[in-house]
N, C-alpha and C positions, 0 to 999 in steps of 0.2 A: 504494500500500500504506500504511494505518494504522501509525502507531508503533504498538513493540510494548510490553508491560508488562514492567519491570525484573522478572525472577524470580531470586533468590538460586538456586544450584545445588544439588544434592540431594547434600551431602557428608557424611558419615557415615552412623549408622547413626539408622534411625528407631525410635522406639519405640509400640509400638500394646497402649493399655491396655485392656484389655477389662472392663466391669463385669458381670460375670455368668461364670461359666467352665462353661456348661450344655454344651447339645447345639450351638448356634449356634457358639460362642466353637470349642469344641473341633473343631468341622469345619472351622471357617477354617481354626485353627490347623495340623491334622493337613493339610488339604489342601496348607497354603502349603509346611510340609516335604518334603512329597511332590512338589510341582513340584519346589524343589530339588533332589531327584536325581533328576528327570527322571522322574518316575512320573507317569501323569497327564497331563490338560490343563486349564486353566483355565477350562474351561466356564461361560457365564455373564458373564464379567469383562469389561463393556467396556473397561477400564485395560490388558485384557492384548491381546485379540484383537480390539478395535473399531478402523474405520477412519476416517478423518475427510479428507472430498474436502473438498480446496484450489483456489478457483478457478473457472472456467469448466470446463464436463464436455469439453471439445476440447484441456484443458491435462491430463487424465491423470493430475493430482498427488491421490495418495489415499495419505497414508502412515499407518502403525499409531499408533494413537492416544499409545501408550507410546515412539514415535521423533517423536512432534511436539511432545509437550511434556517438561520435565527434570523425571521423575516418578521418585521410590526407585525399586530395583532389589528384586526380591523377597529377595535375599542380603543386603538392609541391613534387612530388620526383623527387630523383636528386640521378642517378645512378655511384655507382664505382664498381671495380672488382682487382681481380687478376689471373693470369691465366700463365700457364706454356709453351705457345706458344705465340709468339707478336702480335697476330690480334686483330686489336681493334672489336667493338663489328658491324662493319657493315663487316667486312671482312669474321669475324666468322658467319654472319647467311647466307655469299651468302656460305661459304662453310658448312654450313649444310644443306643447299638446302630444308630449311620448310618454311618458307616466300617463298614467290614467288617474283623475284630479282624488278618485276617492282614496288610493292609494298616498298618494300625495298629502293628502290630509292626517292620513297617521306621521306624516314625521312632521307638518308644517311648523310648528316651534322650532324644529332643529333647522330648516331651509329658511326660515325667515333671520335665524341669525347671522347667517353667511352675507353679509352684506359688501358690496366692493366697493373696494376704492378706487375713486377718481383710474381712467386708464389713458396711457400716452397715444394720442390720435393724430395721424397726420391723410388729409383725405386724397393726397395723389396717392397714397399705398394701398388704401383701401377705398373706392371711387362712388360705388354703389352705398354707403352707410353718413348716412351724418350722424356724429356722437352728441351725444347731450352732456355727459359725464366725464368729461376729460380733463385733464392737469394743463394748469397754466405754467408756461417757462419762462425763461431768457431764452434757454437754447437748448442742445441734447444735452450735453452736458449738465446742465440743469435737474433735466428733466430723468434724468439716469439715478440723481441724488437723491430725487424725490423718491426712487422707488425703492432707492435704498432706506430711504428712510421708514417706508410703510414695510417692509419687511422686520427691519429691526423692531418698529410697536409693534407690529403682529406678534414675533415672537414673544414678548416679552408679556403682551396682553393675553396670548393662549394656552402662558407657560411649556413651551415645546422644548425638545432640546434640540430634536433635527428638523432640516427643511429640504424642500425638493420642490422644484418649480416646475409648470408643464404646458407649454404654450399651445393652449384649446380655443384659439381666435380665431378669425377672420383669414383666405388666406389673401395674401400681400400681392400686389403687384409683378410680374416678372423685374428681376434683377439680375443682372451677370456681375459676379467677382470684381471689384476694382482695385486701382490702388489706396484706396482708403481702407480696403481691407485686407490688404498683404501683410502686416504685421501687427505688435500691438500697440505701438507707440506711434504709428499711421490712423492708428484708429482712436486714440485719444486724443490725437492732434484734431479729427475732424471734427471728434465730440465738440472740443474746444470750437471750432469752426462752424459750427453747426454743419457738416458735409451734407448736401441731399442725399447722399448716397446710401448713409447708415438708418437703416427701416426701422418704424416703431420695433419689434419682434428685438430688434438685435440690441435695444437699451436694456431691456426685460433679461437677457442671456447675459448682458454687462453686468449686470446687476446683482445676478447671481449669481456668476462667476466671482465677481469682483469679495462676493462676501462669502466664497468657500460652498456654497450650492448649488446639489448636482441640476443639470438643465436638460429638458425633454423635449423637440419640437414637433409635434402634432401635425402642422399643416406644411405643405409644400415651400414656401417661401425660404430664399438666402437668411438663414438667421445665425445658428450657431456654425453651421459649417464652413467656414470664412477660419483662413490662417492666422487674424488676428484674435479669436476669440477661444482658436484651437491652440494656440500659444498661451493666453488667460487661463484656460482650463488645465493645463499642464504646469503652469507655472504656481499654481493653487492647490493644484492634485484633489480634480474635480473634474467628477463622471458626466461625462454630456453622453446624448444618443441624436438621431432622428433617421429621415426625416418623413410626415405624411402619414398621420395613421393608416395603415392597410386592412379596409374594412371588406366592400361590395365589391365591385368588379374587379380590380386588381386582386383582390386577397381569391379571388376564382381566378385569375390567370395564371396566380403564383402556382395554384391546389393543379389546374389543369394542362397548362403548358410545360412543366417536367414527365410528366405525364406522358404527352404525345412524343415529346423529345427520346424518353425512355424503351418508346418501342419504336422509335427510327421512324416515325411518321411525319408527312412532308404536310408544309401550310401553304398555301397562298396568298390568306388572306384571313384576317380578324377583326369583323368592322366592329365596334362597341358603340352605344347611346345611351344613354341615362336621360329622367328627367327626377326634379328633386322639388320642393317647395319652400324648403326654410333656407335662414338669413343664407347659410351657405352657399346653395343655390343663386341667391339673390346675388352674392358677392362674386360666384361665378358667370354670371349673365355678363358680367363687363372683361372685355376681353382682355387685359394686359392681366386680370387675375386670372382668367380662362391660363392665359398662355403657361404661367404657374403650377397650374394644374396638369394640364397638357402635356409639359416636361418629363414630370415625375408620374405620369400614367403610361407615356410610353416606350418610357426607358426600358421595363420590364422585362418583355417577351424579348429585346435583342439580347439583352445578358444571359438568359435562359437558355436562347435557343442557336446564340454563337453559329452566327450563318456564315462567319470565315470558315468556322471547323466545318459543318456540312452543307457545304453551298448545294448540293443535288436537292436539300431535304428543305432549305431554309430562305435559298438565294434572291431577292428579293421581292419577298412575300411583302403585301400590303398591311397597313395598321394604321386604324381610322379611330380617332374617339369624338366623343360628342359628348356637351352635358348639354339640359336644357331646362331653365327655369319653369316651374310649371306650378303656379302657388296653389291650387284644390291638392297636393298629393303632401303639402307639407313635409314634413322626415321621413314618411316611407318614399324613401328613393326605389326607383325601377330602374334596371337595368336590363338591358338585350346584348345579347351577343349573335352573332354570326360567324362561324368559324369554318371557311373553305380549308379541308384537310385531303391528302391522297395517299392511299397505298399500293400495297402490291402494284408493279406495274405502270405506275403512275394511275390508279382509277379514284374518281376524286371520290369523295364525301363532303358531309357536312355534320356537323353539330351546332345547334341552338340554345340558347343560355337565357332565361326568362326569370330574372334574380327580384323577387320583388321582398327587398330587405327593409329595414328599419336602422337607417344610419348610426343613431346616437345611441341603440341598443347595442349595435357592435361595436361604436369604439368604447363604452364607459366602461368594460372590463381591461380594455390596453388601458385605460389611464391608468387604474387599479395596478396592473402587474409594474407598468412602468413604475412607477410612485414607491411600490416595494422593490423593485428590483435595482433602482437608480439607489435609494438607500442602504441596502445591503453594498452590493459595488462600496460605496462610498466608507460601508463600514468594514469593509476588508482591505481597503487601502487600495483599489483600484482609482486610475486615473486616465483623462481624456479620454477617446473616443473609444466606445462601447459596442463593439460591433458584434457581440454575442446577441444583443438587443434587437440586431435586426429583422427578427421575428415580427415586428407588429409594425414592418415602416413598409413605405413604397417605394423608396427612393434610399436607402439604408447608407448612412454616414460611414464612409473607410479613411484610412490611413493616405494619405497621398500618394497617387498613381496605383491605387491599388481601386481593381474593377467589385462593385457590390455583390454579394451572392443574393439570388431571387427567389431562389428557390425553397418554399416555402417548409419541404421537409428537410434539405440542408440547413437551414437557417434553425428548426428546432435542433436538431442533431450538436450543433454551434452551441446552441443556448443550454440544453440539460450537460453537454460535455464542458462546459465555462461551469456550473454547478457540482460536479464531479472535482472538478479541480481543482478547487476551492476547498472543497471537503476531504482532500485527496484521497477517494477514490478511484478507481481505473479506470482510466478513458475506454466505452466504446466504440468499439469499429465495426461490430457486425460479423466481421470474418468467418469467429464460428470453428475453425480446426481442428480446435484441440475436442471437442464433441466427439469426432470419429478416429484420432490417433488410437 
């Protein structure tokens, strides 16, 4: 057996800051209450109900993922938020209308305390939303102090001892890399500057970095993955992940294009559409957040299906997304797929994909795992970028020059083997050998 990784023990209470207190933010929230008192199951969660085999399969040891490693308890977090409209967090899930309001009404005391603070708004980032609730500055600089400073009262008003931020907002405008963010003293300089360049998303990452807290990025947007904040996070020793929850269509790409790749099966073509109804939606109706989106939905399938290594199988196959604002469907998002596939012989096929999911019902168990598993990381002395976490992203944060794994059972196999080793038990590989020796 491997030494195991020194992890500091999960004592007190955690803190899990949410930036966005939408329809996301508010079902984690409302759900986690609701386990609490026993309402519910955590569906989704592998933190809650995932198992992790220890061992050789003749050794039987498979315990719950949450009895193998020293992970918070759902009775030690203790939620804050910021958000660019004033609804505290039960306001916001009866106007996201995914709880259903009676359910709602057993935790309402505990959602009406979650109240946000003022959030950093700038509307070329976000084009579609005018804030009502947003902080006055001088400048970013400024405005980065300010959130530093609502962090510090948080802590100090919910008595936590740890914290983990998790950016569940709006997502951002398209950005490409600049030189304001090639280091990190380029990037304080611009603070200083006020740079256009530097997005609301990435004062909220300064911020937390800046004070030793790990950071999550939820949506598509340039935020924490930028050299200067990846240089903050290391120089802090401080666990970032992202990026793009991988919820609907893409988290079925991930499930079915290893898949076809696995039995040598050729594509053509994968047209996708969606239409969606909440603020999301809304924010994606405007194209420079479309294009945001866009990026990171269809990176996917090329990393997956490496059409350098099998050009007969993969050589330029078409890949079409769409989202489309559509306000009567609200949160339940639809999703279609079209998948022009061939085999044997070249004779084509098809497959169909008629996904009609519930958006905020599948990411509010990623916030959940992230929020314990960013704390854990952080209490074993891990640092920068977390790419065992790429399990719940679309666009999954790597090392420089190093290409994302997509693959959605690669990417668990990553994740239970980063817990294995931690605990130093034996990494699996599968292999299997020594069974018939």
């Amino acid at each position: 057996m491997a030494t195991r990784v020194e992890i500091a023990e999960a004592e007190g209470k955690l803190g899990v800051l949410l930036v966005g207190l939408g329809a996301v933010s508010s079902t984690f929230i409302a759900g986690v209450e609701l386990l609490r008192k026993g309402i519910g199951q955590p569906i989704g969660s592998l933190t809650q109900l995932g198992t992790i085999r220890l061992g050789k399969r003749t050794e039987k040891r498979t315990p719950r993922i949450r009895d193998f490693v020293p992970l918070a308890g759902l009775d030690d977090l203790v939620f804050g938020a910021w958000d660019i409209f004033p609804d505290d967090a039960y306001q916001a899930a009866m106007r996201a209308r995914v709880v259903e309001p009676a359910l709602l009404d057993m935790v309402r005391p505990e959602l009406e305390a979650v109240v946000p603070c003022r959030g950093v708004f700038d509307q070329q980032y976000v084009k579609r939303l005018t804030g009502t609730h947003v902080k006055d500055g001088a400048g970013k600089l400024e405005l980065a102090q300010q959130l530093m400073h609502d962090i510090r009262a948080f802590r100090q008003a919910a008595g936590v001892s740890r914290l983990v931020m998790i950016w569940c907002g709006s997502t951002e405008s398209f950005l490409r890399p600049g030189p304001v963010h090639s280091s990190l003293a380029d990037f304080e300089r611009g603070l200083r500057s006020n740079d256009a360049a530097i997005a609301p998303s990435m004062l909220y990452a300064y911020a937390a970095l800046s004070l030793g807290i790990p950071f999550a990025n939820g949506a598509p947007n340039l935020t924490v993955d930028i050299p200067a904040l990846s240089e903050l996070a290391e120089r802090n020793r401080v666990p970032v992940c992202g990026k793009d929850f991988k919820t609907g269509q893409t988290l079925m790409k991930t499930i079915i294009a290893p898949g076809l790749k696995a039995r040598m099966l050729g594509l053509t073509g994968w047209f996708s559409t969606n239409i969606l109804g909440n603020r999301d939606g809304e924010v994606l109706d405007e194209p420079s957040s479309f294009k945001t989106k866009e990026e990171s939905k269809l990176s996917v399938l090329d990393v997956i299906l490496q059409e350098k290594l099998y050009p007969e199988l993969y050589k330029d196959y078409i890949h079409r997304v769409n989202i489309h604002y559509y306000p009567p469907r609200g949160d339940n998002k639809e999703g279609w797929d079209n998948i022009d596939i061939f085999g044997w012989l070249g004779y084509p096929m098809q497959i169909k994909i008629n996904f009609l999911c519930r958006d905020s019902i599948l990411a509010a168990p990623l916030v959940l795992d992230l929020a314990l598993f960013l704390d854990l990381a952080q209490r074993g002395g891990m640092k920068g970028i977390q790419e065992w976490l790429s399990f719940y992203f679309k666009s999954p944060q790597t090392a420089p020059g190093l290409y994302p794994e997509h693959d959605l059972f690669i990417q668990l196999m990553k994740l239970k083997n980063t817990l294995r080793f931690l605990r130093g038990e034996e990494l699996i590989t599968h292999l299997g050998l020594e069974y018939y020796d």
